[in-house]
N, CA, C and O atoms as a Maestro MAE file, in Angstrom:
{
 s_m_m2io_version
 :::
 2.0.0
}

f_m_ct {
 s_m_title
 :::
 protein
 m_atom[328] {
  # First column is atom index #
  i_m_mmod_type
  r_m_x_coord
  r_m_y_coord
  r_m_z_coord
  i_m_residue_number
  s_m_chain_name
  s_m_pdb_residue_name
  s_m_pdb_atom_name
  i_m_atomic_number
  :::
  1 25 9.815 -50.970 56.038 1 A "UNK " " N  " 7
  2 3 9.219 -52.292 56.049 1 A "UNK " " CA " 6
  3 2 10.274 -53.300 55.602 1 A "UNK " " C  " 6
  4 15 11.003 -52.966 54.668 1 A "UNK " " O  " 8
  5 25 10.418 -54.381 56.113 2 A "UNK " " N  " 7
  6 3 11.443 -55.665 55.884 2 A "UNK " " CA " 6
  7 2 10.826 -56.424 55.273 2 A "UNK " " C  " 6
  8 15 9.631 -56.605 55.502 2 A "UNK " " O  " 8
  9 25 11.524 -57.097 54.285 3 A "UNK " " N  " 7
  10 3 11.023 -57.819 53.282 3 A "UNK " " CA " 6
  11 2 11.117 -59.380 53.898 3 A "UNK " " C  " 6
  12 15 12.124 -59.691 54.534 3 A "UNK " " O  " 8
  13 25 9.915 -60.458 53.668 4 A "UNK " " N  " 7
  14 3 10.321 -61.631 54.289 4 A "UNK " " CA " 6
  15 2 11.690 -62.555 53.841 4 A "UNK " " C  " 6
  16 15 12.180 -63.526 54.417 4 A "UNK " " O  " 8
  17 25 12.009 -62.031 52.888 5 A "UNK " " N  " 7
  18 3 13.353 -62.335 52.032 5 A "UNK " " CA " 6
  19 2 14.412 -61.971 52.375 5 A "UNK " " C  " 6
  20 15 14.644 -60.763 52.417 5 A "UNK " " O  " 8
  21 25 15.467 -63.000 52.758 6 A "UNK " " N  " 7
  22 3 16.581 -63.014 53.291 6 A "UNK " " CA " 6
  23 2 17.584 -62.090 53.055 6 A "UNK " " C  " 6
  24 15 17.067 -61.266 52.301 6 A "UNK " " O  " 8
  25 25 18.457 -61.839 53.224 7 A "UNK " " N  " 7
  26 3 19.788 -60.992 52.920 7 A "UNK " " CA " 6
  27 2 19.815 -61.941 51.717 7 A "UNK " " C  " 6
  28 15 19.184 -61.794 50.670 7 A "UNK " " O  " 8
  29 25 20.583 -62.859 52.012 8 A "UNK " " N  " 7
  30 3 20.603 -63.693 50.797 8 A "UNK " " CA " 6
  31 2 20.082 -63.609 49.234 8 A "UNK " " C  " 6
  32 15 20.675 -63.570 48.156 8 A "UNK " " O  " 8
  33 25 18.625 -63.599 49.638 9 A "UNK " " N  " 7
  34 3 17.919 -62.975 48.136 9 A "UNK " " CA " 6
  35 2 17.918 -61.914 47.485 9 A "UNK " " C  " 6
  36 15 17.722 -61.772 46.278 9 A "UNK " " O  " 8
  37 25 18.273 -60.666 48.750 10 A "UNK " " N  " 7
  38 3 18.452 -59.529 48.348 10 A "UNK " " CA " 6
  39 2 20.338 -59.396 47.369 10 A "UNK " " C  " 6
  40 15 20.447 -59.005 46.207 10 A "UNK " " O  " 8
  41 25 21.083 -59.671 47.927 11 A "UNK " " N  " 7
  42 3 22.465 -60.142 47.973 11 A "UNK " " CA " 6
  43 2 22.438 -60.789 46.382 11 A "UNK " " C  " 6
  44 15 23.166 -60.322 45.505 11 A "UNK " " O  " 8
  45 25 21.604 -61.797 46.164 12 A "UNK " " N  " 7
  46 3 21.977 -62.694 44.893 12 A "UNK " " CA " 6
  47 2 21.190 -61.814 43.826 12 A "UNK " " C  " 6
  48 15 21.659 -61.787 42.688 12 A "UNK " " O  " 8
  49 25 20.037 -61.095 44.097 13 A "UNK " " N  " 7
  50 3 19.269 -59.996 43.123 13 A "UNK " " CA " 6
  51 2 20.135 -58.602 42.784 13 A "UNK " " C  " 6
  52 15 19.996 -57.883 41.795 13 A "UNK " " O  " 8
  53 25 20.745 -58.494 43.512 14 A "UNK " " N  " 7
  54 3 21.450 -56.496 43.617 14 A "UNK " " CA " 6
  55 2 22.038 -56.589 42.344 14 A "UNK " " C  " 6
  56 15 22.094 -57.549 41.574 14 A "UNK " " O  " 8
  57 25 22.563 -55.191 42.221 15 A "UNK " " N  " 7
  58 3 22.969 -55.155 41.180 15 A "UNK " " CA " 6
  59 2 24.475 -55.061 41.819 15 A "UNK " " C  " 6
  60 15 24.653 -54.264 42.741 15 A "UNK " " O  " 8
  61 25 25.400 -55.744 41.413 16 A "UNK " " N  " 7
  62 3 26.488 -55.589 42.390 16 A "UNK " " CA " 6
  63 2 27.998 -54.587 41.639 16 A "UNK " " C  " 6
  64 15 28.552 -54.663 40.542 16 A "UNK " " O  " 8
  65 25 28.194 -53.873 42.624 17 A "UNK " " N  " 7
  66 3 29.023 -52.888 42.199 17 A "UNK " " CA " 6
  67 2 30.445 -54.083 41.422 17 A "UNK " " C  " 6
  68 15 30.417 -55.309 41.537 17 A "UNK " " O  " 8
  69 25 31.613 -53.247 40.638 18 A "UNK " " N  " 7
  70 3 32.240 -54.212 39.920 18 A "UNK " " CA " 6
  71 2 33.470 -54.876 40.861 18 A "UNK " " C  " 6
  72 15 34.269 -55.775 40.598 18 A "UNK " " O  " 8
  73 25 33.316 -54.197 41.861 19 A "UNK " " N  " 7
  74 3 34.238 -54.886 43.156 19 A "UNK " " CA " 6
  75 2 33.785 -56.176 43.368 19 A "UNK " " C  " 6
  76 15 34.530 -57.149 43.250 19 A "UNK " " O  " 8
  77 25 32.685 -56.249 43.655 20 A "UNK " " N  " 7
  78 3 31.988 -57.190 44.343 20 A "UNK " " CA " 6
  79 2 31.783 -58.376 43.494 20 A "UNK " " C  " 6
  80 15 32.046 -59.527 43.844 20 A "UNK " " O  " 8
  81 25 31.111 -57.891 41.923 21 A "UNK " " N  " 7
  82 3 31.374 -58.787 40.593 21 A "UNK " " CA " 6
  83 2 32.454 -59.446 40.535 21 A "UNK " " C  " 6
  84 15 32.385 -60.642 40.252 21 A "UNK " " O  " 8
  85 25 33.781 -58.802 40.800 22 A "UNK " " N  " 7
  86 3 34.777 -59.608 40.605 22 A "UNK " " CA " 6
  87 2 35.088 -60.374 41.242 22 A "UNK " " C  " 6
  88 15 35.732 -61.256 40.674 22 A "UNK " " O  " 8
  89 25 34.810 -60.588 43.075 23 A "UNK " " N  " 7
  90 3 35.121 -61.242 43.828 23 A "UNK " " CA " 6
  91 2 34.488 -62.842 43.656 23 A "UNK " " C  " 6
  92 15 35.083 -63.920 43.675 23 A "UNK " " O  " 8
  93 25 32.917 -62.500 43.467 24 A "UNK " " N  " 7
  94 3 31.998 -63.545 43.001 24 A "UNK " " CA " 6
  95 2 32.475 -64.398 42.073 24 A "UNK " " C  " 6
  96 15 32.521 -65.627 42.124 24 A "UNK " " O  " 8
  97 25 32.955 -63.400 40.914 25 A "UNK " " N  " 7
  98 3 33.813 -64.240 39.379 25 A "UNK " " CA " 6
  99 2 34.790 -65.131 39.561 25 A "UNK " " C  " 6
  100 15 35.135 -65.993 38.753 25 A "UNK " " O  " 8
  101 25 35.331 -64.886 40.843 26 A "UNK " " N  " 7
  102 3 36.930 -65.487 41.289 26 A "UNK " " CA " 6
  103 2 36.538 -66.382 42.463 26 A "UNK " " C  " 6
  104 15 37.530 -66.788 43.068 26 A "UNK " " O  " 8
  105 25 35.344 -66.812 42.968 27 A "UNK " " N  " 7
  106 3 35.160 -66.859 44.438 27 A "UNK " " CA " 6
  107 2 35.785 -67.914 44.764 27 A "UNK " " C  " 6
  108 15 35.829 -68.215 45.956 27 A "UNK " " O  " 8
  109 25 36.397 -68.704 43.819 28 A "UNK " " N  " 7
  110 3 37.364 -70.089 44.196 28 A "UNK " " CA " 6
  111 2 38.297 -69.754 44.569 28 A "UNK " " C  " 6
  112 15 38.926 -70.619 45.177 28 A "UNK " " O  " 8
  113 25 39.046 -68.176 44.442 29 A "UNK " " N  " 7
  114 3 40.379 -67.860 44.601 29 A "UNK " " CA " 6
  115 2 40.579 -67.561 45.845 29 A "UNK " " C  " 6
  116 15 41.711 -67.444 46.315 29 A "UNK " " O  " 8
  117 25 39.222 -67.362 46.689 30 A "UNK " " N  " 7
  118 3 39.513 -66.926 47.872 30 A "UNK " " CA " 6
  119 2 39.156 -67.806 48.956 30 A "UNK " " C  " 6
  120 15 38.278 -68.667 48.928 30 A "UNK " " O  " 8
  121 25 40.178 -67.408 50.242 31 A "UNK " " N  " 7
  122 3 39.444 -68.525 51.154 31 A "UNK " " CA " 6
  123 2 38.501 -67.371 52.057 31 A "UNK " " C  " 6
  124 15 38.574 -66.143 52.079 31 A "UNK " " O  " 8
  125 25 37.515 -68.409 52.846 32 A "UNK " " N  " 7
  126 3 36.450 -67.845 53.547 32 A "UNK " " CA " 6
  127 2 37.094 -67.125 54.354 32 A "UNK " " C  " 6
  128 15 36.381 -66.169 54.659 32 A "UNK " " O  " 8
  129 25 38.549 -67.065 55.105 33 A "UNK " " N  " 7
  130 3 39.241 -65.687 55.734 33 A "UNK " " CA " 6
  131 2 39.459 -64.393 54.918 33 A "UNK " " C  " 6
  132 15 39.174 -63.297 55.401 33 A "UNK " " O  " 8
  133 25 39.927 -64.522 53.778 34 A "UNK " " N  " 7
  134 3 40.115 -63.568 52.897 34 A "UNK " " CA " 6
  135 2 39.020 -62.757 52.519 34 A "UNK " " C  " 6
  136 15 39.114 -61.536 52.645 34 A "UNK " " O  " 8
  137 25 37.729 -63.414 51.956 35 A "UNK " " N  " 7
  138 3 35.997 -63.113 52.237 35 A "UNK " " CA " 6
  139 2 36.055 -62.140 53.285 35 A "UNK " " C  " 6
  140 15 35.993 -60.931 53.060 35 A "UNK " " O  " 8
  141 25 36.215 -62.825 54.848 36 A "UNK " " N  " 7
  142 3 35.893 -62.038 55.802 36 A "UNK " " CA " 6
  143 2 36.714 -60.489 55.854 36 A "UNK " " C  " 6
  144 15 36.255 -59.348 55.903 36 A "UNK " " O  " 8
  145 25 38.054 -60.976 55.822 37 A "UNK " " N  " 7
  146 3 38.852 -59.410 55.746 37 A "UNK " " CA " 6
  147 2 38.721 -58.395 54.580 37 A "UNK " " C  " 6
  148 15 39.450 -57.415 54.427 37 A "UNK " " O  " 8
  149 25 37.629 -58.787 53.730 38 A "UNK " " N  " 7
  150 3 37.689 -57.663 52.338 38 A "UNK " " CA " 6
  151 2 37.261 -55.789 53.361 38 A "UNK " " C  " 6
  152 15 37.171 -55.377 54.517 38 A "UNK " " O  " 8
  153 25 37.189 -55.498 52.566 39 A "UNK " " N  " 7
  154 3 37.051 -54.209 53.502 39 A "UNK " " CA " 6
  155 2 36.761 -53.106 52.714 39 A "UNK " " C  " 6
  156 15 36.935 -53.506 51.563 39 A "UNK " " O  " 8
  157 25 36.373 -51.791 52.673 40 A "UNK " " N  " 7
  158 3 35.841 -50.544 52.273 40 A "UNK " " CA " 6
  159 2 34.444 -50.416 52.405 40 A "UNK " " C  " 6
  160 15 33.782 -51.157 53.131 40 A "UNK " " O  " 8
  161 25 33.875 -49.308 51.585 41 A "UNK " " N  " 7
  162 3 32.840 -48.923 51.865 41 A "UNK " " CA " 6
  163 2 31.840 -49.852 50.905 41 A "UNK " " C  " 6
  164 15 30.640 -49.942 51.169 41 A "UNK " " O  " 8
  165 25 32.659 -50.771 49.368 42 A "UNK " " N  " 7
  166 3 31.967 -51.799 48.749 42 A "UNK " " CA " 6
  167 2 31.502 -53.276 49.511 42 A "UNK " " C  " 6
  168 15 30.587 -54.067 49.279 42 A "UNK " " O  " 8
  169 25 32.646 -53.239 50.577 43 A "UNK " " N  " 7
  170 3 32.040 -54.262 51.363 43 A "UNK " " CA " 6
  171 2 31.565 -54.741 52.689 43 A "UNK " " C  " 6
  172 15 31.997 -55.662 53.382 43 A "UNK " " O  " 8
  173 25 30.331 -53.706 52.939 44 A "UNK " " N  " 7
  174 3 29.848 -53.634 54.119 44 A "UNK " " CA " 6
  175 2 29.963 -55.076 54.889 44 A "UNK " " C  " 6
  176 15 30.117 -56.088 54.206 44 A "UNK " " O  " 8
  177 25 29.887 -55.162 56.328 45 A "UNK " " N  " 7
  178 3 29.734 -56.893 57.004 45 A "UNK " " CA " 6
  179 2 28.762 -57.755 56.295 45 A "UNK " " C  " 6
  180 15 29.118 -58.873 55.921 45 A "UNK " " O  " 8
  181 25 27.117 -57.162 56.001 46 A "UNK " " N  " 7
  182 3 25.897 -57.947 55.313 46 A "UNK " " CA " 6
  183 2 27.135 -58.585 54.712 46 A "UNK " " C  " 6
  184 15 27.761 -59.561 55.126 46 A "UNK " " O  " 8
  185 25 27.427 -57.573 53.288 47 A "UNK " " N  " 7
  186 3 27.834 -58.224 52.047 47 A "UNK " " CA " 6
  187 2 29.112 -59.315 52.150 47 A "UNK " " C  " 6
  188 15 29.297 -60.183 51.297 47 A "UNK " " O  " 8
  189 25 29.888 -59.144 53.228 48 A "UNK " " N  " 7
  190 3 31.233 -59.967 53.438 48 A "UNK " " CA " 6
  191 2 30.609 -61.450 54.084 48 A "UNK " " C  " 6
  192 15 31.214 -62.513 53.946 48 A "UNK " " O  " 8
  193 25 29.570 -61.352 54.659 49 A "UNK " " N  " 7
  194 3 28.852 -62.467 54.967 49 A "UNK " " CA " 6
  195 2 28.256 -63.352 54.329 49 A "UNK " " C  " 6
  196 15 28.304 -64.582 54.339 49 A "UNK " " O  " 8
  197 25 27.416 -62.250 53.500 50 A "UNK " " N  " 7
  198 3 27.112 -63.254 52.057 50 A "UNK " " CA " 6
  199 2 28.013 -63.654 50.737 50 A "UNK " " C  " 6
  200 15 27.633 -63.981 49.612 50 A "UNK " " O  " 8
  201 25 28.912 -63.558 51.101 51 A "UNK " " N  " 7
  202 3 30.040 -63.685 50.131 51 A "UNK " " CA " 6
  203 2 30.587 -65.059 51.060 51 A "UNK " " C  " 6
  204 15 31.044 -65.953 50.349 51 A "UNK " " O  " 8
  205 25 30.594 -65.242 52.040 52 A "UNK " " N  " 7
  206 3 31.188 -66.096 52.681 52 A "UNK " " CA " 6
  207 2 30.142 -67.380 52.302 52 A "UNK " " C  " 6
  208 15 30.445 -68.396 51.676 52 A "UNK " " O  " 8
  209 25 28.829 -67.028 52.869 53 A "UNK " " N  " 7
  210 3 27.370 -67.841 52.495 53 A "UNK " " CA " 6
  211 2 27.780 -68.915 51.524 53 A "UNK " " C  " 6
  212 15 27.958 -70.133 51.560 53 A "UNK " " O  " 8
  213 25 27.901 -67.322 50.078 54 A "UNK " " N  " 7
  214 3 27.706 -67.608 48.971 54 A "UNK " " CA " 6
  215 2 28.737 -69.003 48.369 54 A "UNK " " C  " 6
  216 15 28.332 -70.081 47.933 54 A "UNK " " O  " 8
  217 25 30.180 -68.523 48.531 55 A "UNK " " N  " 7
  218 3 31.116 -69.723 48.704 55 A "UNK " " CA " 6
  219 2 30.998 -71.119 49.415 55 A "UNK " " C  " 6
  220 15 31.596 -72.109 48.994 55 A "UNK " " O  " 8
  221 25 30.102 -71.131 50.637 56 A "UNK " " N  " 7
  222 3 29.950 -71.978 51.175 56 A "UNK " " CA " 6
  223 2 28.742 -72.815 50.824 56 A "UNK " " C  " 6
  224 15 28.577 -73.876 51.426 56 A "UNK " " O  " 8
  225 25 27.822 -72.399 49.834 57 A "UNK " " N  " 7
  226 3 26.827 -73.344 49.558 57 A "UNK " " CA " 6
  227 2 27.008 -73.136 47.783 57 A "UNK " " C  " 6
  228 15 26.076 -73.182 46.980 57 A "UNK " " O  " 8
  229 25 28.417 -72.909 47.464 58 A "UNK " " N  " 7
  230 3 29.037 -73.087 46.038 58 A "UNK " " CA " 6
  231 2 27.345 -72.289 45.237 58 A "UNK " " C  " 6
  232 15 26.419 -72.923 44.732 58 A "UNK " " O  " 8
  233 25 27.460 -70.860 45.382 59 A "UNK " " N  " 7
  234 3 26.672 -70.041 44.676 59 A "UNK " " CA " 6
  235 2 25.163 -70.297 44.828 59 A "UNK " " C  " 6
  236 15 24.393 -69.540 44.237 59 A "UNK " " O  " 8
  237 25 24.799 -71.059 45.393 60 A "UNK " " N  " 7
  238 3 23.306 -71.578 46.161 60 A "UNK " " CA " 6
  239 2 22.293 -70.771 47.000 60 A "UNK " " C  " 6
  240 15 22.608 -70.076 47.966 60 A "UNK " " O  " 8
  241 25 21.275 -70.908 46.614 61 A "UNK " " N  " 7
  242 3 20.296 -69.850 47.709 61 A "UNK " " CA " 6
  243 2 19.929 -71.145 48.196 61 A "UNK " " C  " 6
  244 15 19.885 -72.255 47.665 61 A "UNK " " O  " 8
  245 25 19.591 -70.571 49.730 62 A "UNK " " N  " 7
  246 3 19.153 -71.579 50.892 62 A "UNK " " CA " 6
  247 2 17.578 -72.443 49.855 62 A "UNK " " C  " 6
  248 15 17.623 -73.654 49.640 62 A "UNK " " O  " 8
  249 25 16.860 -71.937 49.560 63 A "UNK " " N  " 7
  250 3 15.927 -72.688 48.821 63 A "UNK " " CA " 6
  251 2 16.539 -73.520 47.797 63 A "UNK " " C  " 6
  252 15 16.107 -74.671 47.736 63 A "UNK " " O  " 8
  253 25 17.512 -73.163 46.926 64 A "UNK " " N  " 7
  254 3 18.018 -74.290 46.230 64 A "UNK " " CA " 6
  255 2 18.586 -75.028 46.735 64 A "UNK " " C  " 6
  256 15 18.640 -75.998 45.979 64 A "UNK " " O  " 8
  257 25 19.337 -75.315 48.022 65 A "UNK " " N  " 7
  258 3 19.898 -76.279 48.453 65 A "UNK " " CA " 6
  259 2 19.208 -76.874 49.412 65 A "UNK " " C  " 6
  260 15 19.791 -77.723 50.087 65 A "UNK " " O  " 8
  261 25 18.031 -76.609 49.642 66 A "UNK " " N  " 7
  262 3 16.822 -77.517 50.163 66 A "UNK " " CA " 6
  263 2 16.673 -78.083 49.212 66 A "UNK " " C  " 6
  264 15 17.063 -79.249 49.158 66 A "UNK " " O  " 8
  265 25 16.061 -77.482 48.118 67 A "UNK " " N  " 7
  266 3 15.859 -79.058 46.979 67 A "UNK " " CA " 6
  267 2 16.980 -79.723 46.757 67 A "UNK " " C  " 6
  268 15 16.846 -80.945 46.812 67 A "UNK " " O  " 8
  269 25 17.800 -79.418 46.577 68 A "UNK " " N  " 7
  270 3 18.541 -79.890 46.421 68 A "UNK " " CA " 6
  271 2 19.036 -81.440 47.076 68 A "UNK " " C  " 6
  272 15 19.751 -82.281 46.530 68 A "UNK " " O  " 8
  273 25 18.324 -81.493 48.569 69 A "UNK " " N  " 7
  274 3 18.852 -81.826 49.749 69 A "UNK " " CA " 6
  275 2 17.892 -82.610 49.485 69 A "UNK " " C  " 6
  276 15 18.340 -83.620 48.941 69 A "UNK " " O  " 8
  277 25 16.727 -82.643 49.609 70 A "UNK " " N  " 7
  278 3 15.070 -82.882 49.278 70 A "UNK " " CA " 6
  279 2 15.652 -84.156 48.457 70 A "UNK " " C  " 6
  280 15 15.755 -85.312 48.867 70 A "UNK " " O  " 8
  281 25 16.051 -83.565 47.024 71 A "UNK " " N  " 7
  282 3 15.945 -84.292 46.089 71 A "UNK " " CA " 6
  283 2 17.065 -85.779 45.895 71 A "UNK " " C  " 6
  284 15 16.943 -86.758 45.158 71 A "UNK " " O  " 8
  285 25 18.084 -85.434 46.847 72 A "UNK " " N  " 7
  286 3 19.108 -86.474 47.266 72 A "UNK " " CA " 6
  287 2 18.479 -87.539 48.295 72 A "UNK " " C  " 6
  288 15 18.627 -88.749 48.465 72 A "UNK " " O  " 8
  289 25 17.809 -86.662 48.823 73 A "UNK " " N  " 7
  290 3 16.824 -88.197 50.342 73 A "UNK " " CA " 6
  291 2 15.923 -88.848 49.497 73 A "UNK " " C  " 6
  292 15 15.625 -90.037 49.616 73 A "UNK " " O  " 8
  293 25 15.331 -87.833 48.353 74 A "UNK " " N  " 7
  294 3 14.206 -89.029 47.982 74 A "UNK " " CA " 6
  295 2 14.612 -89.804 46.988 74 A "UNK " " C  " 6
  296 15 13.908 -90.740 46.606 74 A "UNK " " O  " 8
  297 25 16.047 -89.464 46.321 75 A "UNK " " N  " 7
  298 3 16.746 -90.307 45.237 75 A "UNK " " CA " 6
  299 2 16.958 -91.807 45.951 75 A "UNK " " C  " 6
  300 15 16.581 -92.903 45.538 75 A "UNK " " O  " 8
  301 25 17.939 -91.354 47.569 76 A "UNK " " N  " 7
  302 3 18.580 -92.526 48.269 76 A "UNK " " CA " 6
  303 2 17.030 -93.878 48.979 76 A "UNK " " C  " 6
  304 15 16.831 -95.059 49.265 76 A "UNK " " O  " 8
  305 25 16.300 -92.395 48.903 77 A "UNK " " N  " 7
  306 3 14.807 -94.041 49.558 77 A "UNK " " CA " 6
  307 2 14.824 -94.734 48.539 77 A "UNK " " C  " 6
  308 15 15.296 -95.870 48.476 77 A "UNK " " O  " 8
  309 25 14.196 -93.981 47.436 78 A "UNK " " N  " 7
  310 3 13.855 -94.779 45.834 78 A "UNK " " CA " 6
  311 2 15.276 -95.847 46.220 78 A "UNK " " C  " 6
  312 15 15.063 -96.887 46.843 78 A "UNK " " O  " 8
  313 25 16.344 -95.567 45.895 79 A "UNK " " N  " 7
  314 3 17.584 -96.192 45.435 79 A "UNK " " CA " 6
  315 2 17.397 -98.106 46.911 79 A "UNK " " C  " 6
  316 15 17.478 -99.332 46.831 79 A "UNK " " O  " 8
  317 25 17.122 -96.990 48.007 80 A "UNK " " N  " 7
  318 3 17.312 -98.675 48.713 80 A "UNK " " CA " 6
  319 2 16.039 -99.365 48.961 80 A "UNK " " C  " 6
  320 15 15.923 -100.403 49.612 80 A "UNK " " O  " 8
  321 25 14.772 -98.487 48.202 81 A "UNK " " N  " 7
  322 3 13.208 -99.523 47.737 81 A "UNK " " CA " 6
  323 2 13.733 -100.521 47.195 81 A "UNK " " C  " 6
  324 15 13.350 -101.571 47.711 81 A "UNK " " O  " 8
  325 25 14.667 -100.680 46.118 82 A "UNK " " N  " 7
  326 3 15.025 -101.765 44.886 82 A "UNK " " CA " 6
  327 2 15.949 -102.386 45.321 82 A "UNK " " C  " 6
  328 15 16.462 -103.282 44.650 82 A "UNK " " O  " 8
  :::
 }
 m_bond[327] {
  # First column is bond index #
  i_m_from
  i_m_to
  i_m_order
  :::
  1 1 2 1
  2 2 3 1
  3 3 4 2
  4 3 5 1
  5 5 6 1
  6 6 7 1
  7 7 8 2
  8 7 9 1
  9 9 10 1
  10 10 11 1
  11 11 12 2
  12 11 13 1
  13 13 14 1
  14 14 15 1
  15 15 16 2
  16 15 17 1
  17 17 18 1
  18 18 19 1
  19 19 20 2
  20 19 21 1
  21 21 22 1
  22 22 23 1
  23 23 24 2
  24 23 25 1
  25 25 26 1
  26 26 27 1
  27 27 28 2
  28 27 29 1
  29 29 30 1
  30 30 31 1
  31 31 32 2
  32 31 33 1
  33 33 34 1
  34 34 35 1
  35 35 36 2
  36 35 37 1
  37 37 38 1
  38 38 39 1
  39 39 40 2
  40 39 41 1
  41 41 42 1
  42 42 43 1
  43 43 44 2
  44 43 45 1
  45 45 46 1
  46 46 47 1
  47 47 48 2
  48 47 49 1
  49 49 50 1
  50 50 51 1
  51 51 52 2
  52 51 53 1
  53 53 54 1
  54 54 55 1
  55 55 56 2
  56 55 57 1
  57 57 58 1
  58 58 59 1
  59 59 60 2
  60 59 61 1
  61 61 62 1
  62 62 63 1
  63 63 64 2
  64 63 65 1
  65 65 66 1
  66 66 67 1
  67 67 68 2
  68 67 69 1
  69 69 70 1
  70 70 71 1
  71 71 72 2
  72 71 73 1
  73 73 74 1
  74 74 75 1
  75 75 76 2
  76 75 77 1
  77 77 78 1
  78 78 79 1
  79 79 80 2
  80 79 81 1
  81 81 82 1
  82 82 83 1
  83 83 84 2
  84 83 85 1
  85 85 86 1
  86 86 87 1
  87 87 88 2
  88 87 89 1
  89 89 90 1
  90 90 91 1
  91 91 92 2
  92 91 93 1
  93 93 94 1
  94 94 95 1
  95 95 96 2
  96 95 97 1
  97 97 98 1
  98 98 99 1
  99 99 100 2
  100 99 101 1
  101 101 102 1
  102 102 103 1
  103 103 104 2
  104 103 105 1
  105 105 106 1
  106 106 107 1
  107 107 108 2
  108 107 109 1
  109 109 110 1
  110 110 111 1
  111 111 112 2
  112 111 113 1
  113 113 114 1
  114 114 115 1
  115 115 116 2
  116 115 117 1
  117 117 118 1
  118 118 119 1
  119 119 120 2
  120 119 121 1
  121 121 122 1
  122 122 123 1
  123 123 124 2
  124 123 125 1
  125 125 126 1
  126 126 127 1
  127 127 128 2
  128 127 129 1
  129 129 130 1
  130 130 131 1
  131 131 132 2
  132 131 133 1
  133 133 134 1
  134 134 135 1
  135 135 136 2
  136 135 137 1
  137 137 138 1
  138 138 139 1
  139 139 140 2
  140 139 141 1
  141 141 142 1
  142 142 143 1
  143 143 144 2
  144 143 145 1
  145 145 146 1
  146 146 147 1
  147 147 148 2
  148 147 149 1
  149 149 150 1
  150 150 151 1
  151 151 152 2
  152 151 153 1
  153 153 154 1
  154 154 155 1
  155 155 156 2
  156 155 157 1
  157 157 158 1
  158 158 159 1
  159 159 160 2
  160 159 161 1
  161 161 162 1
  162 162 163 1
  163 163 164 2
  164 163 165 1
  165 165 166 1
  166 166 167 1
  167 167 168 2
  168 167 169 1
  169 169 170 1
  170 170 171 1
  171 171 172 2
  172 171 173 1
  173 173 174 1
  174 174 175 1
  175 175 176 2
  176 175 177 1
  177 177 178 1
  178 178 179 1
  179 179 180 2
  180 179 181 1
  181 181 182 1
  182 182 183 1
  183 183 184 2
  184 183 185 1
  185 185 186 1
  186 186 187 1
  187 187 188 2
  188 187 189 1
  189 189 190 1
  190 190 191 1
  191 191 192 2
  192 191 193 1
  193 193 194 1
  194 194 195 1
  195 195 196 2
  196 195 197 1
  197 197 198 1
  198 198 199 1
  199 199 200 2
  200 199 201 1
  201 201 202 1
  202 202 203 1
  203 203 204 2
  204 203 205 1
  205 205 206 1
  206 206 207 1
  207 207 208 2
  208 207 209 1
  209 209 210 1
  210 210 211 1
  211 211 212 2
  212 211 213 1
  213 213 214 1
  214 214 215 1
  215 215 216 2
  216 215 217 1
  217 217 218 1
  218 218 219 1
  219 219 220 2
  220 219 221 1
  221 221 222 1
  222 222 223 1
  223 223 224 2
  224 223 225 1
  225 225 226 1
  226 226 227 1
  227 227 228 2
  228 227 229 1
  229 229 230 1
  230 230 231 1
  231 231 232 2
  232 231 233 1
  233 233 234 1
  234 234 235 1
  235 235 236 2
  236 235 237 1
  237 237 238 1
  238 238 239 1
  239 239 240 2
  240 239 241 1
  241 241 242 1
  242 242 243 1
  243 243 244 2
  244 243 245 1
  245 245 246 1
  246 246 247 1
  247 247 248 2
  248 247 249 1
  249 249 250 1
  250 250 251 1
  251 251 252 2
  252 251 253 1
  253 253 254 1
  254 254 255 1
  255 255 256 2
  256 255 257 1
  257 257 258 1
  258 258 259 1
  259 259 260 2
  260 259 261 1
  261 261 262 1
  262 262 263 1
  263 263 264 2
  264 263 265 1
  265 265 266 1
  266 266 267 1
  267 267 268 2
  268 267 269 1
  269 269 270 1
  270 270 271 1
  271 271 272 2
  272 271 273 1
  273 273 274 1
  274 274 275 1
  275 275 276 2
  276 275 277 1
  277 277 278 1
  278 278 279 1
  279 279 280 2
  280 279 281 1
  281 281 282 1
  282 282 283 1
  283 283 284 2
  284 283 285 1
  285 285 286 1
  286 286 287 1
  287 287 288 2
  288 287 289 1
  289 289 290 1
  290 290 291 1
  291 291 292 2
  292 291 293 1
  293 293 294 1
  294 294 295 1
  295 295 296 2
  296 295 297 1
  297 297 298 1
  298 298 299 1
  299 299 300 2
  300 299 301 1
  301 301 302 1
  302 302 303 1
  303 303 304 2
  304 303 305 1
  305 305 306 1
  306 306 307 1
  307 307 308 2
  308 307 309 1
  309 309 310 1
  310 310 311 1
  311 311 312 2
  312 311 313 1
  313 313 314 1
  314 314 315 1
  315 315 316 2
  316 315 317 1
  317 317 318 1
  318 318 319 1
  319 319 320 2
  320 319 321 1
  321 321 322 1
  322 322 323 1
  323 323 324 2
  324 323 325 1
  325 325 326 1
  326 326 327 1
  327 327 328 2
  :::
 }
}
């Protein structure tokens, strides 16, 4: 059975082996090519993807950066009401 929950959620919940910990710890050090070419059996495609994700919405689950997003449109209405 598939969970309605993204890779993503699964990905940011795991318990992540210490390969993978470290990459996350450093994720500024790498660019999104370097992400893609990691390689072994710690970093299946899912996980090299969400590592890429993960960098690209600066440690964010897609629901937080809806509010996030949410919360910037309704700052800028408020802001040009006044």
């Amino acid at each position: 059975m598939r969970s309605y929950k993204g890779k993503d959620y699964f990905f940011k919940k795991m318990k992540k082996k210490p390969a993978q910990q470290e990459v996350i710890d450093n994720i500024d050090d790498y660019t999104v090519e370097q992400l893609e070419n990691l390689r072994g059996s710690t970093f299946p495609k899912w996980v090299r993807e969400a590592l890429v994700r993960y960098k690209q919405r600066d440690g964010h689950t897609p629901e937080e950066m809806a509010l996030k997003f949410a919360n910037e449109m309704t700052k800028a209405t408020l802001d040009n009401k006044e």
